[in-house]
Every structure is written in C-alpha cells, then in structure tokens.
Backbone as a printed PyTorch tensor [residue, N CA C, xyz], in Angstrom:
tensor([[[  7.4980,  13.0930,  -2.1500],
         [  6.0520,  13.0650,  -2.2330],
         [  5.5110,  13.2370,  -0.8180]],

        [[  4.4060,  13.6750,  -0.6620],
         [  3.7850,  14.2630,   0.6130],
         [  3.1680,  13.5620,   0.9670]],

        [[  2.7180,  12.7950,   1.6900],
         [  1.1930,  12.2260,   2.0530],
         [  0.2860,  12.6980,   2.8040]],

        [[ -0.8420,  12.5630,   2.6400],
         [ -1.5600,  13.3750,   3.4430],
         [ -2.0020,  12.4000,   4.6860]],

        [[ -1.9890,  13.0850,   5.5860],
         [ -2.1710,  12.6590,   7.2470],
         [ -3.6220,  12.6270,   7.2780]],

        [[ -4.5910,  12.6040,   6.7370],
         [ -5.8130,  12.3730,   7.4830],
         [ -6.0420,  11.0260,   7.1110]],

        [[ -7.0030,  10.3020,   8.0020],
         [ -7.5760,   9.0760,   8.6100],
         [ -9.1090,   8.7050,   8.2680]],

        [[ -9.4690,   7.9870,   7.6050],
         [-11.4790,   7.9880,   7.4080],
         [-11.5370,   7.5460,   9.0290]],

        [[-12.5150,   8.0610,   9.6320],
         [-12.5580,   7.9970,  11.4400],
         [-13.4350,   6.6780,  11.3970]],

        [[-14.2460,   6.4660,   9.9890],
         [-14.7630,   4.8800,   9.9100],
         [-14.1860,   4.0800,   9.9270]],

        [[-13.2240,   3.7570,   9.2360],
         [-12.0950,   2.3830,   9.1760],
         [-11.0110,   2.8700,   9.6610]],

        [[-11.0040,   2.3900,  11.2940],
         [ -9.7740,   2.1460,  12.1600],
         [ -9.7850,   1.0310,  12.6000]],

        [[ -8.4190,   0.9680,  14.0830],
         [ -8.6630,  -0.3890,  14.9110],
         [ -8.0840,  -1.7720,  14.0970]],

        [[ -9.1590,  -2.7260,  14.7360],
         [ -8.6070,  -3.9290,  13.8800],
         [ -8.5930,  -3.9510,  12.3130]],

        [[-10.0320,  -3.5360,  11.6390],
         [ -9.8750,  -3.2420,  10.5080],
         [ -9.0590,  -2.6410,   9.5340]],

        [[ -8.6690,  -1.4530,  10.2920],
         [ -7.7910,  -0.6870,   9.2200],
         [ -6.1230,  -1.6270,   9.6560]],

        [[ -6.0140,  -2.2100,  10.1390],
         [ -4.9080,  -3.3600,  10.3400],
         [ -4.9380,  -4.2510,   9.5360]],

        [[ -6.0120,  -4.9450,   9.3720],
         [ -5.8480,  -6.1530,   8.1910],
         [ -6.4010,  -5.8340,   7.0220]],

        [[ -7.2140,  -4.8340,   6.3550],
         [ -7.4590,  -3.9680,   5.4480],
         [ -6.7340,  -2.8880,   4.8380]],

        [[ -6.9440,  -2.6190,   3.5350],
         [ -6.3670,  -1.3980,   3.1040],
         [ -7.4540,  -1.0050,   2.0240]],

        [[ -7.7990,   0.2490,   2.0590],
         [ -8.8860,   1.1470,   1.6060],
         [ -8.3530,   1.6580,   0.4750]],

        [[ -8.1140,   1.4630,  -0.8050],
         [ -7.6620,   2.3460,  -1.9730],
         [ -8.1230,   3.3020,  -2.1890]],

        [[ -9.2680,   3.6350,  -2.1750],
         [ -9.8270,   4.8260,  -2.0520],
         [-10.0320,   5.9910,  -1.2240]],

        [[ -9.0410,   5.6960,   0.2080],
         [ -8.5150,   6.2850,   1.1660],
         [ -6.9770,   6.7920,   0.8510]],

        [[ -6.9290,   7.9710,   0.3630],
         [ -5.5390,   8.1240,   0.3060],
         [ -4.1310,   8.0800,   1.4840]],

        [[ -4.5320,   8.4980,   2.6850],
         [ -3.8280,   8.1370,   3.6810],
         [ -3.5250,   6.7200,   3.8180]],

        [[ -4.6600,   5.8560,   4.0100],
         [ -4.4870,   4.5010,   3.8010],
         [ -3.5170,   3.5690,   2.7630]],

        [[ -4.0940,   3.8980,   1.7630],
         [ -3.3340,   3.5110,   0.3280],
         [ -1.6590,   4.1610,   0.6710]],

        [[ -1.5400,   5.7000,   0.5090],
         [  0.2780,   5.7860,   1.2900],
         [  0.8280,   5.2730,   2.5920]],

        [[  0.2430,   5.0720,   3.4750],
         [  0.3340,   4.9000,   4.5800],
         [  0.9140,   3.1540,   4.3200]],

        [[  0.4260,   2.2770,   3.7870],
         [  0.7660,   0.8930,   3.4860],
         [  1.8640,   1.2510,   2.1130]],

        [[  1.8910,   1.9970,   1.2670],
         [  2.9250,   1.9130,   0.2880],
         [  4.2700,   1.9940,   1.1840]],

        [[  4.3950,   2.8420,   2.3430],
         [  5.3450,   3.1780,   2.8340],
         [  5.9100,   1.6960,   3.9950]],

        [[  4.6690,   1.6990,   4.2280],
         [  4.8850,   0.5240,   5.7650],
         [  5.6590,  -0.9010,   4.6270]],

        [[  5.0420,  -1.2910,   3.5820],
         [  5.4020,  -2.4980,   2.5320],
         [  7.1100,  -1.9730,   2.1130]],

        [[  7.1210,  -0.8660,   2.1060],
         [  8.9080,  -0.6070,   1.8000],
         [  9.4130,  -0.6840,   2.6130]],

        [[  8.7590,  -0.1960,   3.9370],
         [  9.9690,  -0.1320,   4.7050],
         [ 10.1430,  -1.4380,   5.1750]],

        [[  9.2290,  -2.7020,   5.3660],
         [  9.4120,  -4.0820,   5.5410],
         [ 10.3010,  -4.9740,   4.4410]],

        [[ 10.1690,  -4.2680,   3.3110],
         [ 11.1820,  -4.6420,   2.1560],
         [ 12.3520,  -4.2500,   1.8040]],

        [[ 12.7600,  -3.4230,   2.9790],
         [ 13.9640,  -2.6140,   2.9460],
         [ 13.8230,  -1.8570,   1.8230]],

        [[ 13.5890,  -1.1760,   1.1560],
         [ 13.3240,  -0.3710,  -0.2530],
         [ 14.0090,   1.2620,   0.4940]],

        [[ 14.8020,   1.9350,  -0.5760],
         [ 14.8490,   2.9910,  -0.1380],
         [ 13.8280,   3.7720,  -0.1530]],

        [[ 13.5400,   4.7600,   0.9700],
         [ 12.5040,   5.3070,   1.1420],
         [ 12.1430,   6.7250,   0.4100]],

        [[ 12.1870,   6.6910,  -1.3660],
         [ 12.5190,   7.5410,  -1.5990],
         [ 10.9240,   8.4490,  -2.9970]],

        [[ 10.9940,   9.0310,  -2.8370],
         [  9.9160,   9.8300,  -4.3400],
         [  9.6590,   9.0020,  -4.9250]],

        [[ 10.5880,   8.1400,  -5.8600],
         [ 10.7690,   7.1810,  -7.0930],
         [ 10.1670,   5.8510,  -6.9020]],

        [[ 10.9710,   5.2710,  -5.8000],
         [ 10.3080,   4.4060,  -5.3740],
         [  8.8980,   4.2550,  -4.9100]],

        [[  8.3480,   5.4290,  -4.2090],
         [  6.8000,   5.2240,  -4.0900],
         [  6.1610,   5.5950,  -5.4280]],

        [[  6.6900,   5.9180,  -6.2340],
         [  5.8200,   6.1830,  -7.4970],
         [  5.9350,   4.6440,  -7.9150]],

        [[  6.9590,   3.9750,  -8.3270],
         [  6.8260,   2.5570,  -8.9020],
         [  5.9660,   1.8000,  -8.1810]],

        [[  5.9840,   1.5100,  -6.6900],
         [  5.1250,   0.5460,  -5.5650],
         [  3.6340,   1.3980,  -5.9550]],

        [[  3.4440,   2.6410,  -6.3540],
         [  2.3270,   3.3780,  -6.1360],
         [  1.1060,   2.5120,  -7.5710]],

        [[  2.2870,   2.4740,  -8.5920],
         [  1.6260,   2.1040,  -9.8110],
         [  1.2940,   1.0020,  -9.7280]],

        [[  1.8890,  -0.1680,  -8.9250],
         [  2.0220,  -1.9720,  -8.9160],
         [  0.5350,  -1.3830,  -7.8360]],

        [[  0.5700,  -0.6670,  -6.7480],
         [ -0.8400,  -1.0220,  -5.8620],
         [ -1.7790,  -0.7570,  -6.7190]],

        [[ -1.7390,   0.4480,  -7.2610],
         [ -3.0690,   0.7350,  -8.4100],
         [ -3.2070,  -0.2870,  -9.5000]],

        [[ -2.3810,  -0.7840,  -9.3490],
         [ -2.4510,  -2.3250, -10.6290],
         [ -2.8230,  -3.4610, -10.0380]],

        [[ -3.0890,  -4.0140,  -8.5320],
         [ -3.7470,  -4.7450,  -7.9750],
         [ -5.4640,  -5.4450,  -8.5060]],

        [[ -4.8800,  -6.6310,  -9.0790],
         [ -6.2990,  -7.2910,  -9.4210],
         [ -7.2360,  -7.1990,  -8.3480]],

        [[ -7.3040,  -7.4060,  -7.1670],
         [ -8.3700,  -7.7460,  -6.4060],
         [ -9.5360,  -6.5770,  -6.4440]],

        [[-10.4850,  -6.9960,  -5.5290],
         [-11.4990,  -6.4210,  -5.2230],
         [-11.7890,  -5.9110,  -3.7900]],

        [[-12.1710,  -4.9840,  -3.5130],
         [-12.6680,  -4.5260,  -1.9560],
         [-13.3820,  -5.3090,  -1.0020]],

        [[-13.0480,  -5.7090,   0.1470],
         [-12.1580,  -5.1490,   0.8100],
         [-10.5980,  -6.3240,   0.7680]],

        [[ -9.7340,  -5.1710,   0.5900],
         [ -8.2500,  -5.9330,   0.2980],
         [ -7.6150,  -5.9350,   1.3460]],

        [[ -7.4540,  -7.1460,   1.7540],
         [ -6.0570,  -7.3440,   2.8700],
         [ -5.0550,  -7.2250,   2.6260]],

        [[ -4.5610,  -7.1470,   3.3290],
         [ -3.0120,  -6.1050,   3.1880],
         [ -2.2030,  -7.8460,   3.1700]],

        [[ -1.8240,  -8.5910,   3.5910],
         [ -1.8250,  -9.8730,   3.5370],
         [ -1.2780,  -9.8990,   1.7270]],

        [[ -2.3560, -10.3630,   1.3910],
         [ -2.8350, -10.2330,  -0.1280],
         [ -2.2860,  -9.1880,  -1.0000]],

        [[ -2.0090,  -8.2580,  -0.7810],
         [ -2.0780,  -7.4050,  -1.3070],
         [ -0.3680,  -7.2000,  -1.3490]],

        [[  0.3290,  -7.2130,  -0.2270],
         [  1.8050,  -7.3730,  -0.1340],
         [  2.4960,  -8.4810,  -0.9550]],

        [[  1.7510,  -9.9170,  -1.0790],
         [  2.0840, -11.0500,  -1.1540],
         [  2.2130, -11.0160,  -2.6900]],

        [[  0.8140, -10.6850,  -3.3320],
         [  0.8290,  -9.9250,  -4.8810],
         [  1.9800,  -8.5160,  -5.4780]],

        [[  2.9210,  -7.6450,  -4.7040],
         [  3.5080,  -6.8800,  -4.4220],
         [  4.5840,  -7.4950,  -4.5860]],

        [[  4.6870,  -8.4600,  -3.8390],
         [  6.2070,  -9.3190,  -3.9380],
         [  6.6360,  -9.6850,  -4.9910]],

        [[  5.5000, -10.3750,  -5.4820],
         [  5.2730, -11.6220,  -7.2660],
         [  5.9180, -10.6880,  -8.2160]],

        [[  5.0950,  -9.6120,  -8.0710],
         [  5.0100,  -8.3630,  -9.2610],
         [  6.1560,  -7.7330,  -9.4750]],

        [[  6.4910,  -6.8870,  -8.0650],
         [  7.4910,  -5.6970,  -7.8540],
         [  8.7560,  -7.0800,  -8.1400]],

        [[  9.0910,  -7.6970,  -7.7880],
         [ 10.5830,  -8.3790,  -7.9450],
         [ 10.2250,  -9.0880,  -9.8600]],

        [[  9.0490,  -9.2870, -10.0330],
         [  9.6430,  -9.7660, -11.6970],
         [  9.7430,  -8.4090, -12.4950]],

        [[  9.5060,  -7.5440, -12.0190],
         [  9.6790,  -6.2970, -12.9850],
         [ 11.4460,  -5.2590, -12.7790]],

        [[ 11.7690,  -6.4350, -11.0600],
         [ 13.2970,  -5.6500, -10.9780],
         [ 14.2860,  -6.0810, -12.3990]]])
C-alpha cells in the first residue's frame, strides 16, 4: 500500500505530535505505520489493512490523541489476535 506524502501545513509541530487527524490521510497512515512499528508488527499490505480497519473503528471523537488512540489499538488489535 502507498501512502501518500503530503502534510495539512495547518496541523504540524507540537500538535500534529500529540494529535492524529483522520481525516488527513498522511496523518491517519503516517501513525498506522509509526503504532506497528512500536508494536513490532510486520510491516506489511495486510497488516495495515487490519490496523487500518481497528483506526477507522475508533470510538472517539476529534481531536484524537494518539495516546488514546494507540492505548484503544492495543485493547482491540490483541483481543481480535
């Protein structure tokens, strides 16, 4: 899977650090990838499609910390291994 490299030039810096923008596609892959590779996950097509579906399945609401958002990731992605 490809991701696309562009950046919203609005949410950088500290924000785009403790935030994650779902509606930013760079953003949204950009953390699917960074959450695997902290989880050791192979870094592979398959795998970002499964992590891809658990982020789009995220209860919360905007703006989501990545914090939160990993921590819910954990709960989820390991009761569904």
């Amino acid at each position: 899977m490809s991701w696309s490299q562009e950046d919203n030039k609005q949410y950088r810096g500290k924000i785009d650090r403790k935030y994650v923008s779902a509606t930013e596609s760079y953003e949204a892959h950009y953390s699917i990838d960074e959450y695997m590779k902290r989880r050791n996950f192979a870094m592979t097509d398959a795998n970002r499609k499964i992590i891809h579906g658990w982020f789009d399945a995220y209860p919360g609401r905007a703006p989501v910390k990545r914090t939160d958002l990993y921590a819910w990731l954990d709960a989820n992605v390991k009761a569904a291994a």
